[in-house]
TORTI-402411 format. One record per atom (N, C-alpha, C): atom name; residue number from 0; residue in one letter; x, z, y. Coordinates in nm, 3 decimals, padded with zeros to 5 digits. Atoms other than C-alpha are relative to their C-alpha. Example, Ala and Ser with C-alpha at 12.3 -4.5 7.8 and 13.67 -1.06 7.14 Angstrom:
2
N:0:A:00.089:00.000:-00.119
CA:0:A:01.230:00.780:-00.450
C:0:A:00.090:00.000:00.120
N:1:S:-00.082:-00.006:-00.119
CA:1:S:01.367:00.714:-00.106
C:1:S:-00.077:00.073:00.109
//
This chain:
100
N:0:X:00.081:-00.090:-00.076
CA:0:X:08.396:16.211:-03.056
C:0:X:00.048:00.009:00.146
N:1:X:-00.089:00.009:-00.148
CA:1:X:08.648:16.200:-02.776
C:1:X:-00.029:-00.117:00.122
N:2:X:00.063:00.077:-00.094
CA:2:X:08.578:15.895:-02.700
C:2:X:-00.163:00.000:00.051
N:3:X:00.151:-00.002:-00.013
CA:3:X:08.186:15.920:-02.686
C:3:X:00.010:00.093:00.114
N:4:X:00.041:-00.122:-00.097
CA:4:X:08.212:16.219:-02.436
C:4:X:00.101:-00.076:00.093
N:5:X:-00.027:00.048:-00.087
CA:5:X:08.465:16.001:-02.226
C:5:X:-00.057:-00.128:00.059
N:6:X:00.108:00.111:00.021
CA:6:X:08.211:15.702:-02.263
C:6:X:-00.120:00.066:00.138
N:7:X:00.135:-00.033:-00.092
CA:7:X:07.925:15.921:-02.127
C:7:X:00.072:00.112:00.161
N:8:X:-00.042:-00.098:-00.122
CA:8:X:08.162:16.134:-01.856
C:8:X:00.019:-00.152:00.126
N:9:X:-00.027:00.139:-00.110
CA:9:X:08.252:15.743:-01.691
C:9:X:-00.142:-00.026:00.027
N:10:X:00.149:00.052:00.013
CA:10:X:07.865:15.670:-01.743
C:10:X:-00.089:00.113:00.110
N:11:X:00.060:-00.117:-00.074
CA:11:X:07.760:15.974:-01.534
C:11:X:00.063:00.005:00.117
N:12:X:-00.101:00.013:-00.105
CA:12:X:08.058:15.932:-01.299
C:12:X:-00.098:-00.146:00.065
N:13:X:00.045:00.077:-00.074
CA:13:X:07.903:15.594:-01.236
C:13:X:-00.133:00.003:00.078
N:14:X:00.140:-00.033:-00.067
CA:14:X:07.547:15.708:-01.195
C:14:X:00.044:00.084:00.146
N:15:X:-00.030:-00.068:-00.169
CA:15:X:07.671:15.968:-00.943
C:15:X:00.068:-00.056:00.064
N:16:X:-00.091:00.144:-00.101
CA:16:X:07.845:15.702:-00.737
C:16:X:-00.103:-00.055:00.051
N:17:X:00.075:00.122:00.040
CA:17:X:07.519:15.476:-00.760
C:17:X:-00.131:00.069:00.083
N:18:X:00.127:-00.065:-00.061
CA:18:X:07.293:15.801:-00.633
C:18:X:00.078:00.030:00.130
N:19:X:-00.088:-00.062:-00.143
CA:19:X:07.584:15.927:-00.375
C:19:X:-00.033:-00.131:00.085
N:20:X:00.061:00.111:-00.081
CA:20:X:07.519:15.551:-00.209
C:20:X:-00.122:00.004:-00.033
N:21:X:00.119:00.023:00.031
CA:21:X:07.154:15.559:-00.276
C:21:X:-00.042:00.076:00.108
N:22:X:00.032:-00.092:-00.160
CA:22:X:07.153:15.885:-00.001
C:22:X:00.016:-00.058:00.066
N:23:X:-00.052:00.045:-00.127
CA:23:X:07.377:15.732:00.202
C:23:X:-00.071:-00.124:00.097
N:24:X:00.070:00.101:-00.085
CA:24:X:07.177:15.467:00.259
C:24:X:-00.122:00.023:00.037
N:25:X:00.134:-00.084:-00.039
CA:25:X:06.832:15.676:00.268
C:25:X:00.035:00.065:00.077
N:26:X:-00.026:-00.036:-00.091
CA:26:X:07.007:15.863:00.516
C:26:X:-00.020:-00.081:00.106
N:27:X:00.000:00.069:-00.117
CA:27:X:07.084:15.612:00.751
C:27:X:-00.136:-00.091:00.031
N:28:X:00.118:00.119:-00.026
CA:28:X:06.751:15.411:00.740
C:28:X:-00.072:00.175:00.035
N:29:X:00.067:-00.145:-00.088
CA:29:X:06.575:15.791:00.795
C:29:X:00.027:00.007:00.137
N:30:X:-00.028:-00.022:-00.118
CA:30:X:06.785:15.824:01.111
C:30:X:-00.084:-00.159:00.073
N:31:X:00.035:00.099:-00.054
CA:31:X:06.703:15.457:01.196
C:31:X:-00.154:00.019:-00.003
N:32:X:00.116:00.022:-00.039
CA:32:X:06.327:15.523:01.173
C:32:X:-00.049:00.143:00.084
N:33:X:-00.029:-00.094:-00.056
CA:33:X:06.388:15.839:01.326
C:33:X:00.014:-00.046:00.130
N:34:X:00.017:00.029:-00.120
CA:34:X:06.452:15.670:01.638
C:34:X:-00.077:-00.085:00.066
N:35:X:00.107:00.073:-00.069
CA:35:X:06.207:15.434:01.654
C:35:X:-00.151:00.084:00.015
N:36:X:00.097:-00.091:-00.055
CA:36:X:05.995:15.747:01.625
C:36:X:00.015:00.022:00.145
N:37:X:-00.019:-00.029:-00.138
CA:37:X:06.091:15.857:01.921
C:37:X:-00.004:-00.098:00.128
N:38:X:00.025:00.049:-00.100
CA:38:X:06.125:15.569:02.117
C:38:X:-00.158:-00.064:00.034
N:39:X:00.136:00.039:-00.021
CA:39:X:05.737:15.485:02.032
C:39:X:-00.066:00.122:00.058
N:40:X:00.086:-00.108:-00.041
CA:40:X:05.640:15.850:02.109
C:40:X:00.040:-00.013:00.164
N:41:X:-00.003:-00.025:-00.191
CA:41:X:05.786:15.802:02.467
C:41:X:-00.061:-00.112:00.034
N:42:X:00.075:00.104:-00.085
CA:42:X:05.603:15.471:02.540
C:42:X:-00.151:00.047:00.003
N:43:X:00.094:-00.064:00.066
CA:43:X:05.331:15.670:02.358
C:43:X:-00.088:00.104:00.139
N:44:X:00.005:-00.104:-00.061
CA:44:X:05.362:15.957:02.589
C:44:X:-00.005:-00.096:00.246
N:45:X:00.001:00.080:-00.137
CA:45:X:05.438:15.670:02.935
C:45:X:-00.120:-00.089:00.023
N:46:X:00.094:00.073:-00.018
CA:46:X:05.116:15.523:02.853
C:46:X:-00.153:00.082:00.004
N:47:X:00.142:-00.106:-00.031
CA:47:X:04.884:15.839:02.841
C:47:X:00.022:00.069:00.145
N:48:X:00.016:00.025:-00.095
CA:48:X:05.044:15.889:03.154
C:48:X:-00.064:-00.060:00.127
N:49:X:00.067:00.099:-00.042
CA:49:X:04.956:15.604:03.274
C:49:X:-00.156:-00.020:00.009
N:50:X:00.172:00.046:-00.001
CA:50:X:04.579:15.583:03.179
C:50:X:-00.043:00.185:00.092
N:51:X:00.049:-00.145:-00.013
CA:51:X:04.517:16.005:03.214
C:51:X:00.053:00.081:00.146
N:52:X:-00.057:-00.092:-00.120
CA:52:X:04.745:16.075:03.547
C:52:X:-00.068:-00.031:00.143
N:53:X:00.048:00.003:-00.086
CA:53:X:04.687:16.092:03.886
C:53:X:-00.047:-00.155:00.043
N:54:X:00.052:00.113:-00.017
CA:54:X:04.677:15.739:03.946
C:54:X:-00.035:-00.058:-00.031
N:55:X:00.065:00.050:00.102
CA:55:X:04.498:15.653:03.664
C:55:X:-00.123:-00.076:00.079
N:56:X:00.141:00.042:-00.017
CA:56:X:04.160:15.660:03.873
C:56:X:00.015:-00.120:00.132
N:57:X:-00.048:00.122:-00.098
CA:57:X:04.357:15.417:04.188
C:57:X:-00.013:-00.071:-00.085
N:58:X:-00.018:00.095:00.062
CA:58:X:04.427:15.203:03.924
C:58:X:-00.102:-00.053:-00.070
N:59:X:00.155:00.017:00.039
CA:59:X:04.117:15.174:03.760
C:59:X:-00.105:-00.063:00.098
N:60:X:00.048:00.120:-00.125
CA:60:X:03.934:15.076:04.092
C:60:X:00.038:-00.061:00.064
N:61:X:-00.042:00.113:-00.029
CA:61:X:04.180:14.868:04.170
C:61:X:-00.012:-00.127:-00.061
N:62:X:00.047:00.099:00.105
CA:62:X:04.134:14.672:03.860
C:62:X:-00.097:-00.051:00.037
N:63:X:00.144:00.053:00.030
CA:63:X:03.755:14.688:03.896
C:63:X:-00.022:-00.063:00.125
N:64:X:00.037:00.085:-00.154
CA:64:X:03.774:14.571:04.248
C:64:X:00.047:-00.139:-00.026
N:65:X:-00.111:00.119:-00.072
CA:65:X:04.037:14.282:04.198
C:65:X:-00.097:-00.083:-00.120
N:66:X:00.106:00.053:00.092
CA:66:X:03.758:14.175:03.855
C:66:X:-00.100:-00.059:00.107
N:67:X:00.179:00.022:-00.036
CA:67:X:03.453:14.192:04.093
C:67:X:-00.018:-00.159:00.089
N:68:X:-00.014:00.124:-00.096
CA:68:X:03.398:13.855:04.289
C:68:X:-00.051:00.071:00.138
N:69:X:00.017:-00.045:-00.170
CA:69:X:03.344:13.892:04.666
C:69:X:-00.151:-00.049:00.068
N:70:X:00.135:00.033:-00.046
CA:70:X:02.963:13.866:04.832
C:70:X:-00.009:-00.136:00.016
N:71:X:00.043:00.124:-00.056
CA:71:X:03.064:13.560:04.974
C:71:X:-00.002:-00.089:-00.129
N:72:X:-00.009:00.042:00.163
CA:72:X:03.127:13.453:04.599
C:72:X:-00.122:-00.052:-00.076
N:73:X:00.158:-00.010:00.063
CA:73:X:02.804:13.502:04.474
C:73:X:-00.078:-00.069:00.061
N:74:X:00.122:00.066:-00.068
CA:74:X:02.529:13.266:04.460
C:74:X:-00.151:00.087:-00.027
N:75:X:00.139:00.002:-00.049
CA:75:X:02.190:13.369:04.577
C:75:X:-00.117:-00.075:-00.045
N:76:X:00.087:00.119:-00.047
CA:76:X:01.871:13.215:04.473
C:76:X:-00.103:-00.055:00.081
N:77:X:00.021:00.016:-00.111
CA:77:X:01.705:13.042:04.723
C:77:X:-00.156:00.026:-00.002
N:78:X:00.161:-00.073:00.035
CA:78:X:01.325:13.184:04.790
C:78:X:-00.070:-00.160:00.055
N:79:X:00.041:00.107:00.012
CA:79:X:01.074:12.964:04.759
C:79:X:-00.134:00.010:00.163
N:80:X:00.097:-00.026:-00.066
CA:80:X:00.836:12.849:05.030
C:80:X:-00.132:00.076:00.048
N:81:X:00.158:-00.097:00.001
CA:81:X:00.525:13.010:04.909
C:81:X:00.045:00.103:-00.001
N:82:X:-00.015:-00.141:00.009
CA:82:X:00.684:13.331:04.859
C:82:X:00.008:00.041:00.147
N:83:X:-00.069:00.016:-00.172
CA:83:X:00.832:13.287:05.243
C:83:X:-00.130:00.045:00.059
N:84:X:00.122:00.005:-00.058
CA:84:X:00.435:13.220:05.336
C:84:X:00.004:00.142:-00.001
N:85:X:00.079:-00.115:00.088
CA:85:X:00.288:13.506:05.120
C:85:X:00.077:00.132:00.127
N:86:X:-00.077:-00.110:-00.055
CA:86:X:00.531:13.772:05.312
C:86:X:-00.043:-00.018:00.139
N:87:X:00.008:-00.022:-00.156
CA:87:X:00.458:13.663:05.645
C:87:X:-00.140:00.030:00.033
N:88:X:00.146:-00.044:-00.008
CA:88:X:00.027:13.696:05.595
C:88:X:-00.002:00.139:-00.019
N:89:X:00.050:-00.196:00.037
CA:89:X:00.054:14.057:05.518
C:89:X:-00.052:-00.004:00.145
N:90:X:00.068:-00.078:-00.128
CA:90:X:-00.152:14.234:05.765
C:90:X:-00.039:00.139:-00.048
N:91:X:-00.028:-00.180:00.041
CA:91:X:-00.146:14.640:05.769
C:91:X:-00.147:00.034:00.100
N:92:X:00.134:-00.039:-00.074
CA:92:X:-00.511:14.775:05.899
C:92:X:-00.019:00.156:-00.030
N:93:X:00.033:-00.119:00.034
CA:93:X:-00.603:15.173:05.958
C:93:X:-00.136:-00.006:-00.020
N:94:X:00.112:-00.033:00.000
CA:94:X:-00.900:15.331:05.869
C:94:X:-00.008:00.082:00.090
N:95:X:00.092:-00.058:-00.100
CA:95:X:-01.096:15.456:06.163
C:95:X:-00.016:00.132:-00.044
N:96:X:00.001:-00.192:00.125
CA:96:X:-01.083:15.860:06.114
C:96:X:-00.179:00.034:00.106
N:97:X:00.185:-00.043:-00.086
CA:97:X:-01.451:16.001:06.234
C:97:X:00.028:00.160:00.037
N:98:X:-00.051:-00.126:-00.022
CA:98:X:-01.401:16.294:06.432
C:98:X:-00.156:00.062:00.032
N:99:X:00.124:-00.077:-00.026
CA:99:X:-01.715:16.541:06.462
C:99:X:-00.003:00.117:00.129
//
């Protein structure tokens, strides 16, 4: 009987050994994701800066400017003869008012 209860006191001794490292190591991986919390909440926090702060809206039309191509960039298409004509026949005529 003696032995059976020193059987299961080593057997329990070993479990609690087996859970005491089982924290220790759920501890330290907690802290370790513990800090990569934090260091994502500050890039988190340096990037809503970034879009939401004052120079959010410089930066934004700086972008959209340095995207846009430049007038001289852009092609044009070229008008066509007849249209050229057509624009230059206009003629503008009043109506005669009748005064009594």
């Amino acid at each position: 009987m003696e032995k059976e209860k020193q059987t299961t006191v080593e057997v329990d001794k070993e479990q609690l050994e087996k859970m005491i490292k089982a924290i220790e190591d759920l501890t330290v991986r907690i802290e370790e994701l513990n800090k990569t919390i934090k260091h994502k909440d500050a890039i988190i926090e340096k990037l809503q800066r970034m879009l939401f702060g004052k120079k959010s809206e410089k930066a934004r039309h700086a972008e959209m400017m340095a995207n846009m191509p430049t007038l001289f960039d852009l092609e044009y298409p070229e008008e066509s003869p007849s249209s050229a004509r057509a624009l230059q026949n206009i003629q503008y005529s009043r109506k005669k008012r009748c005064w009594n």
